[in-house]
C-alpha positions in Angstrom: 0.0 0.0 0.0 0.8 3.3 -0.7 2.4 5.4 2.2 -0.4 8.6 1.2 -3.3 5.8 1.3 -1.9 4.3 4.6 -1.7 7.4 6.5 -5.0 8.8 4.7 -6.4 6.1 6.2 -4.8 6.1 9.8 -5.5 9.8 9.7 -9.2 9.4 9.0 -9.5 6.2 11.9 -7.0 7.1 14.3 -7.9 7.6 18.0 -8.6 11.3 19.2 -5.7 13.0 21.0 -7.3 14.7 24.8 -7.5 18.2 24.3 -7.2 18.7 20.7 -9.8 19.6 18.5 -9.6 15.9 16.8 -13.2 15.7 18.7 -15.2 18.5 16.9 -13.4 17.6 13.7 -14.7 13.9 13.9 -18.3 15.2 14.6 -18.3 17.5 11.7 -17.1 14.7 9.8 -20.1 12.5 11.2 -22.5 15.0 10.1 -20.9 15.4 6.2 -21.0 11.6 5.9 -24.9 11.1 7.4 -25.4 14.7 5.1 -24.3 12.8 1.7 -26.0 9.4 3.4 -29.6 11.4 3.8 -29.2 13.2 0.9 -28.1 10.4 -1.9 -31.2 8.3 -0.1 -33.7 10.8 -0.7 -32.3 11.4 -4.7 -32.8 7.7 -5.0 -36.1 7.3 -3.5 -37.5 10.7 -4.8 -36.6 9.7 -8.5 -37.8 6.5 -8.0 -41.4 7.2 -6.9 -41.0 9.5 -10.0 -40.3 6.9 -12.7 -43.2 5.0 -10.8 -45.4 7.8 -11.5 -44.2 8.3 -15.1 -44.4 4.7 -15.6 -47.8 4.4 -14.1 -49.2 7.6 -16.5 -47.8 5.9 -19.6 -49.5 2.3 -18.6 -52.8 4.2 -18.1 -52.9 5.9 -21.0 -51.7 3.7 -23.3 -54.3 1.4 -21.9 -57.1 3.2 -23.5 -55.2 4.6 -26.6 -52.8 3.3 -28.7 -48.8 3.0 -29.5 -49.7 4.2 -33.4 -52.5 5.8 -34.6 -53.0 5.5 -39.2 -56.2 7.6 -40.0 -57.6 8.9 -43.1 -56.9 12.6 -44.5 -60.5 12.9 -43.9 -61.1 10.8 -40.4 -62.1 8.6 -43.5 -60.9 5.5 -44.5 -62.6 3.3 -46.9 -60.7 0.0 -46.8 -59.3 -0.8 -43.0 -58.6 -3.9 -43.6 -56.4 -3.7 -46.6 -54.9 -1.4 -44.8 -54.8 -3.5 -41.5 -53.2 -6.4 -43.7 -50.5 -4.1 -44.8 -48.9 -2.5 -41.8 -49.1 -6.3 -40.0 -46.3 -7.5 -42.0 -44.5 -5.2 -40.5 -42.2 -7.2 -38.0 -42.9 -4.9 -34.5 -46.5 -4.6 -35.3 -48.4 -7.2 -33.0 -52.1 -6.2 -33.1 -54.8 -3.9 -35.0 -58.3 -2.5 -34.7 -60.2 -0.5 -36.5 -61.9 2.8 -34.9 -64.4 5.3 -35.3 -63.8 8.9 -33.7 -66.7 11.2 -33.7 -68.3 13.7 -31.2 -71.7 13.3 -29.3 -74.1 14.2 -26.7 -75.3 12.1 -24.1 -78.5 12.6 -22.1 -80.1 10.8 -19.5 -83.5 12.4 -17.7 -82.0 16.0 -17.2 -78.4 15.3 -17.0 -76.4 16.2 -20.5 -73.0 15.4 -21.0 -70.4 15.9 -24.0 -68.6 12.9 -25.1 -65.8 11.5 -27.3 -68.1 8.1 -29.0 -65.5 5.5 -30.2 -66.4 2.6 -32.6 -64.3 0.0 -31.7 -64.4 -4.2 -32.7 -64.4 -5.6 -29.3 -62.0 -8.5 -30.3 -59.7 -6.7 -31.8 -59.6 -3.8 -29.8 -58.9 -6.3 -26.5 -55.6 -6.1 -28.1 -54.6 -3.0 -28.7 -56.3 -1.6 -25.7 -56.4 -2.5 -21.8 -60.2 -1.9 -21.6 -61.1 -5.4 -20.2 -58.9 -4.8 -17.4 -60.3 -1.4 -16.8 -64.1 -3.3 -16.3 -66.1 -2.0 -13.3 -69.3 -3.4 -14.1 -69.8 -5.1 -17.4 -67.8 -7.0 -20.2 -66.5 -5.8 -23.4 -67.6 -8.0 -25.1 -71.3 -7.1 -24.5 -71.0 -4.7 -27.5 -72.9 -6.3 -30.4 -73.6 -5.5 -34.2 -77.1 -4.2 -34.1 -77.6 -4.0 -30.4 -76.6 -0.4 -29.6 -75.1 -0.8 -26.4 -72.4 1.5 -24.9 -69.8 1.5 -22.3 -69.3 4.8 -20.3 -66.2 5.7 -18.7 -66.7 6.2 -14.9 -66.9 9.8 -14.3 -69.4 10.3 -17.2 -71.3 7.3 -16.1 -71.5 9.3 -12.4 -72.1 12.5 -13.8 -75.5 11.1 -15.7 -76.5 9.1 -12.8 -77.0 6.3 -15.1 -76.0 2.9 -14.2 -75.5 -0.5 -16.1 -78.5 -1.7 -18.4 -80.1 2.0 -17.7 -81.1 3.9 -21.4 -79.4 6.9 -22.7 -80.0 9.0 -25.8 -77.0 10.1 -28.4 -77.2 12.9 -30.5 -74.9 13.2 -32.9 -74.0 16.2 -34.4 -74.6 15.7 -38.1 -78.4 16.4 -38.8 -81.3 15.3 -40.4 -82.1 18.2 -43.2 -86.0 18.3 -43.5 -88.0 20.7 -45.6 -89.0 22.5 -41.6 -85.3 22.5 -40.5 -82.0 20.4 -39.4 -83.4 17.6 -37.2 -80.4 16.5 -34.7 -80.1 12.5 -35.4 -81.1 10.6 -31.9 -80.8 6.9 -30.9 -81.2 5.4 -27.5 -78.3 3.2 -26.2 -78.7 0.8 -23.5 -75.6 1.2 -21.0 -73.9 -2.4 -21.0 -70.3 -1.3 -19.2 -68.6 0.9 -17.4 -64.9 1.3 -17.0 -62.6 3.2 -14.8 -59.1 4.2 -16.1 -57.7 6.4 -13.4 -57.1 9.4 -16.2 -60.0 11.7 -15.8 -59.7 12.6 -19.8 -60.6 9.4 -20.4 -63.3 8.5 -17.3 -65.2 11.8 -18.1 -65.3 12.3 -21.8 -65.3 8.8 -23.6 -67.7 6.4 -24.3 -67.4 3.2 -26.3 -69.9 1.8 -28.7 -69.3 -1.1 -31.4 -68.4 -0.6 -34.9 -71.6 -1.1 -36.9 -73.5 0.7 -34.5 -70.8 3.9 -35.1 -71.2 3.4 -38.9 -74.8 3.5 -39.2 -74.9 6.6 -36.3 -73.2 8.4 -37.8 -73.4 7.7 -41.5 -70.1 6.2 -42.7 -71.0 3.3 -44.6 -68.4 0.4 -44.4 -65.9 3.4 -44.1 -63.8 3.9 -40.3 -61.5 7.0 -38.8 -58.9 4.4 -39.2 -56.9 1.9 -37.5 -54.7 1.8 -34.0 -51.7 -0.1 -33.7 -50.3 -2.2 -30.5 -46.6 -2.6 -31.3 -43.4 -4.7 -29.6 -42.0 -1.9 -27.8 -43.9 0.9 -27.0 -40.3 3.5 -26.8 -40.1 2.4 -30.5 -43.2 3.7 -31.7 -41.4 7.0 -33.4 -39.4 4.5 -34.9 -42.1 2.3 -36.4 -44.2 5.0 -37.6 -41.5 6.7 -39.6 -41.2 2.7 -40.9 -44.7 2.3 -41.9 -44.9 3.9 -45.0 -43.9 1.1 -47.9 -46.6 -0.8 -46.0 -49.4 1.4 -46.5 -51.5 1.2 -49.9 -52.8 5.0 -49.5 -52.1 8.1 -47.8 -52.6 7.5 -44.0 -52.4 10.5 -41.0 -49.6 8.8 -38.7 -49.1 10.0 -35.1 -47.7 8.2 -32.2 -48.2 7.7 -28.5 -45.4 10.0 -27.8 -46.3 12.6 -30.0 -50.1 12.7 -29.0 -49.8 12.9 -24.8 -46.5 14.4 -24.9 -47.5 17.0 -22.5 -47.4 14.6 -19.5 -44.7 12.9 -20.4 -42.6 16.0 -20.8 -44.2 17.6 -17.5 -43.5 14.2 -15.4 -39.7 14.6 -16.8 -38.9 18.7 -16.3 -40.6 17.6 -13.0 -37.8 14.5 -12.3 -35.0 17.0 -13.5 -36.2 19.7 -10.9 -36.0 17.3 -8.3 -32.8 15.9 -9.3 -31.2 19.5 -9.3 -33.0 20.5 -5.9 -32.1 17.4 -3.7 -28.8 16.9 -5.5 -28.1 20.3 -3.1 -28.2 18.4 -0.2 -25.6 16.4 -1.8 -23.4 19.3 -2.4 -24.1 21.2 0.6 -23.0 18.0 2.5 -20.2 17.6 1.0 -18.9 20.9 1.4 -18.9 20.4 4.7 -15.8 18.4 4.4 -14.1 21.4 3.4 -14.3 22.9 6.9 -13.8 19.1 8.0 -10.4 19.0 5.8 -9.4 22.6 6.9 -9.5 22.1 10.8 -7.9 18.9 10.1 -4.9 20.2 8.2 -4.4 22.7 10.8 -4.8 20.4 13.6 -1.8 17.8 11.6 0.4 20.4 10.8 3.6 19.2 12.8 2.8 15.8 11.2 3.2 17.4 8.3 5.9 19.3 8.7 7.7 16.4 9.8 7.0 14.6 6.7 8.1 16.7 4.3 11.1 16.9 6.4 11.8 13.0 6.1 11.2 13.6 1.7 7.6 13.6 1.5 6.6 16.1 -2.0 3.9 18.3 -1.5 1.5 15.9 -3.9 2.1 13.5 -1.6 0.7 15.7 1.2 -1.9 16.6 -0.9 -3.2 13.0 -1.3 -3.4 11.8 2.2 -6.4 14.7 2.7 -7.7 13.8 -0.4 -7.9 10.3 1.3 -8.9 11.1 4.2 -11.8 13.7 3.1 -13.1 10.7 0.1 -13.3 8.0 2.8 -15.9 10.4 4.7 -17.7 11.0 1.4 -17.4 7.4 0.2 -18.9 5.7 3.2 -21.7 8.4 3.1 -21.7 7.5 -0.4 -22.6 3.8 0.1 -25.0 4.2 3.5 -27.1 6.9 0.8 -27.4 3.8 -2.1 -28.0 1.0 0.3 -30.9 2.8 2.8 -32.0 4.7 -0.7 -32.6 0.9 -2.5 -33.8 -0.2 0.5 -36.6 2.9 1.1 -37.5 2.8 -2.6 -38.0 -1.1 -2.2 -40.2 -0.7 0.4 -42.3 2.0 0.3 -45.6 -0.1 0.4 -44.7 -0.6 4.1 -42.9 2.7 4.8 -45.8 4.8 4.3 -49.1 2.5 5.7 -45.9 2.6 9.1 -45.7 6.5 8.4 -49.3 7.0 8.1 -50.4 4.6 11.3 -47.6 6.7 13.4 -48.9 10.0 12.2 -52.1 9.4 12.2 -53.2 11.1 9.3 -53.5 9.7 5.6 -50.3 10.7 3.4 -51.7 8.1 0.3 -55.2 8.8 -0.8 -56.5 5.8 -3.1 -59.6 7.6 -4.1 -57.7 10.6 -5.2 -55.0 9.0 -6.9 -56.9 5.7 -8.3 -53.6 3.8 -7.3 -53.1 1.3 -4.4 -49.9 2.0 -3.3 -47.1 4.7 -4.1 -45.7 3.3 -7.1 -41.4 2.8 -7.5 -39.4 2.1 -10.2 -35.7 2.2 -9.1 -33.7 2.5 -12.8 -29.8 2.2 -12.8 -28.8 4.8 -15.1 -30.5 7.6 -12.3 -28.3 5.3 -9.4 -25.2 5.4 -11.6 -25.9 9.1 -12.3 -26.4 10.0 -8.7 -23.4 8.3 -7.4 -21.2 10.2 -9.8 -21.8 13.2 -9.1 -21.8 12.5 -5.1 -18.6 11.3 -6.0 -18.1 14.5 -7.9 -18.8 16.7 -5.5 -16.9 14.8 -2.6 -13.7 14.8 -4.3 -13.9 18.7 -5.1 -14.6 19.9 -1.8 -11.3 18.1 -1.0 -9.0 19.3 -3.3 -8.7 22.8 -2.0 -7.8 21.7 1.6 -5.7 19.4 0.3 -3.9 21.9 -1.4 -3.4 24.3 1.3 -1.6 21.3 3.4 0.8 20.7 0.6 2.0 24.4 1.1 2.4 24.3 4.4 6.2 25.4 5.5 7.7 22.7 7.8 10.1 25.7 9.3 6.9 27.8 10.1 5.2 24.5 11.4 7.5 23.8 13.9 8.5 26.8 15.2 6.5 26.7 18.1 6.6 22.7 18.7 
């Protein structure tokens, strides 16, 4: 070993002379290393629950949507399955279903509610969509050819006090021109479903009916909006939509998942980075602290010092047994933070019922939040990225301290010894 490490070391774990200052300087150091220790923990945890939240949004959403969205110039497509058949072959595509997007009213004694109506093929929407899982009362499949019923997200559902097998009437908002006037088109729907998401853009303003149905509402023919895609990998969807096009007979509208709710992605990730800058702070701040740690240390060993630079010892040399001494503190800080920041993130589901029971107040809401439990996604990259610049910042605040004990003057040191 290395004289610099050995000393470093010995320096760092040596017992505490009476009536120096060796006492304050190792509780300083206690509070840098439990500083970076608390403050690494929280980064970990705090970016975790943030990736669970991000990954939580994106499996909601792209429950009820889709990956890849192909519709007509028009919202009108006259041959889906042609189309359907082409964009199959291509090797990340693994399901489609056609769709039908068109506005509507829904009423229900005198309760009137605005509504996204979606035409869907039950079968093949099962797997593009995670509507069957999202079942409250009901089954998707309870959509028939011919038997106008409908499936209301949650909050609509509530806000026209209707429940399953109950009636509603849909206007649509292409008329009837008659010789009088334009007579709105009505048709009553018998409510066969209702499905709860957990995204209120979904719960309060969609409602599902079956394709036929859609077609003959609202006039279309054998005609659709167009298709929606489930693919292999949902972070490839930019990718496979800018791939599509030798697989599509016509001119299709493509958009993607990423493209068409990338306002909550991109708030949930300016919110991660502001978090990451904030508690990285108590990171820095921490490790600053070994500054002052290093600096009453250095004046504290400056006969040692003196003497070895007096037996050879070069002023790097000098320079690296603080730099030892002041990355050991951050180090071990370093690796309490990781291991009781894993072990938090790991284990919120009993952390905060333990939190809430001691408290005595409620920190989780389920009803707010439609989610069990605090969701966690530790990733490696955001560990790895944390304990760099922990590591960063520990080894900076050393340098300068480090740097002041290599210029110390051995005749000056010892003068008064």
């Amino acid at each position: 070993m290395k004289y610099e490490l050995l000393i470093g070391l010995r320096y760092t774990r040596s017992k505490r002379r009476a009536g120096s200052g060796n006492r304050f300087i190792s509780f300083i150091s206690m509070v840098s290393m439990f500083g970076i220790a608390l403050g690494v923990a929280a980064l970990i945890t705090v970016l975790s629950v943030m990736n669970g939240f991000q990954e939580e949004l994106r499996t909601r959403i792209l429950g009820v949507a889709s990956h890849i969205q192909l519709s007509g110039m028009d919202d009108q497509l006259a041959d889906w399955q042609q189309v359907a058949d082409g964009v199959a072959k291509h090797p990340d595509v693994r399901a489609v279903a056609p769709y039908i997007n068109e506005q509507g009213m829904l009423s229900f004694d005198a309760q009137v509610r605005g509504a996204v109506i979606r035409g869907i093929l039950p079968d093949a929407e099962d797997k593009v969509a995670d509507f069957a899982k999202y079942m409250k009362s009901g089954r998707l499949d309870a959509l028939q050819p011919g038997g106008f019923g409908i499936i209301l997200g949650a909050e609509l559902a509530r806000a026209l006090r209707v429940y399953t097998g109950d009636k509603v009437t849909l206007i649509a908002p292409q008329g009837l021109v008659t010789p009088a006037a334009l007579v709105p088109r009505l048709k009553q729907f018998t409510v066969v479903g209702i499905f709860e998401a957990g995204m209120q853009e979904f719960d309060a303003g969609l409602a599902l009916i079956h394709l036929a149905d859609a077609q003959v509402l609202y006039r279309m023919g054998e005609n659709v909006s167009g298709v929606r895609l489930k693919i292999d990998e949902l972070f490839a969807a930019p990718r496979v939509s800018r791939e599509l096009g030798p697989y599509l007979p016509t001119e299709l509208y493509v958009t993607d998942w990423t493209r068409s709710h990338a306002n909550f992605f991109r708030a949930v990730a300016i919110e991660k980075n502001m978090m990451f800058i904030i508690l990285s702070l108590i990171v820095a701040v921490a490790a600053f602290n070994i500054v002052s740690t290093l600096v009453m240390a250095v004046r504290d060993k400056q006969a040692d010092i003196a003497i070895l630079r007096t037996l050879g010892a070069s002023p790097r040399s000098v320079m690296a047994i603080f730099i030892v001494q002041g990355l050991l503190i951050g180090v071990v800080g370093l690796a309490l933070g990781v291991v009781g920041g894993l072990l938090l993130a790991g284990n919120l589901d009993v952390v905060i019922p333990a939190l809430e029971k001691l408290l005595g107040t409620t920190l989780w809401s389920k009803e707010v939040y439609y989610i069990s439990e605090l969701p966690s996604k530790v990733l490696a990259s955001d560990v790895v990225s944390i304990v760099a610049i922990a590591f960063g910042l520990t080894l900076v605040s050393t340098l300068y301290p480090s740097w002041r004990a290599s210029r110390i003057n051995p005749a000056e040191a010892l003068r008064y010894e």
